[in-house]
N, C-alpha and C positions, 0 to 999 in steps of 0.2 A: 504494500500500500504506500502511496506516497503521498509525502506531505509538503505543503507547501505555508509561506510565510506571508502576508498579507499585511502591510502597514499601511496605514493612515494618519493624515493628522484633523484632530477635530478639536473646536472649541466655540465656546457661547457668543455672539455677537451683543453688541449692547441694545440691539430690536430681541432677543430674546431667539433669535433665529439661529441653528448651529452653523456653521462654517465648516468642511468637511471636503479633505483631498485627498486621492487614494495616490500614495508613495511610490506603490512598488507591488510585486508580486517577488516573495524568496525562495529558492531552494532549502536554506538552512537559518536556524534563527542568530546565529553567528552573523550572516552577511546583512542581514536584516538591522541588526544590532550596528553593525558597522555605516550599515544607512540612514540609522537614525543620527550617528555622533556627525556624520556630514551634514545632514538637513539643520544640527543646533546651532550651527553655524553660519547659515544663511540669512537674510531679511526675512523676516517675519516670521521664522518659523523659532531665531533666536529669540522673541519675546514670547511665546508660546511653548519654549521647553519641558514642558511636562505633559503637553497635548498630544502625545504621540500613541497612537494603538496599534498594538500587534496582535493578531490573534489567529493559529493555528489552523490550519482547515486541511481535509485528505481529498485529495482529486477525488473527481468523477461517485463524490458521494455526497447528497442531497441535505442541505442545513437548517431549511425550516420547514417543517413537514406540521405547523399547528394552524397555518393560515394567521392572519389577522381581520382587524376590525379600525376603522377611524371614528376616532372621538370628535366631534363638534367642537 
């Protein structure tokens, strides 16, 4: 099975709206990690340093299998 590494960065805007940029897709959470220490260093993603997500995911297997609903 493989797995892949998935980063983003997201954070609150001052409308209350999130702001939200997908990074990267990774082979290993090493290189992933190594992609994050380059983006702290950039414009605007240095005043957002802690806004970074990674989160794990296995190819060609299915992630939300509960459906949703929208709240008004």
């Amino acid at each position: 099975v493989q797995e892949v590494y998935v980063l983003q960065h997201s954070y609150a805007l001052q409308n209350g709206c999130d702001e939200t940029k997908l990074l990267g897709v990774f082979s290993s959470e090493d290189k992933a990690q190594q992609a994050i220490e380059m983006y702290r260093t950039l414009p605007g993603f240095c005043e957002h340093p802690q806004d970074f997500h990674l989160d794990k995911y296995l190819v060609d297997e299915t992630c939300w299998t509960e459906g949703f609903c929208t709240i008004p």
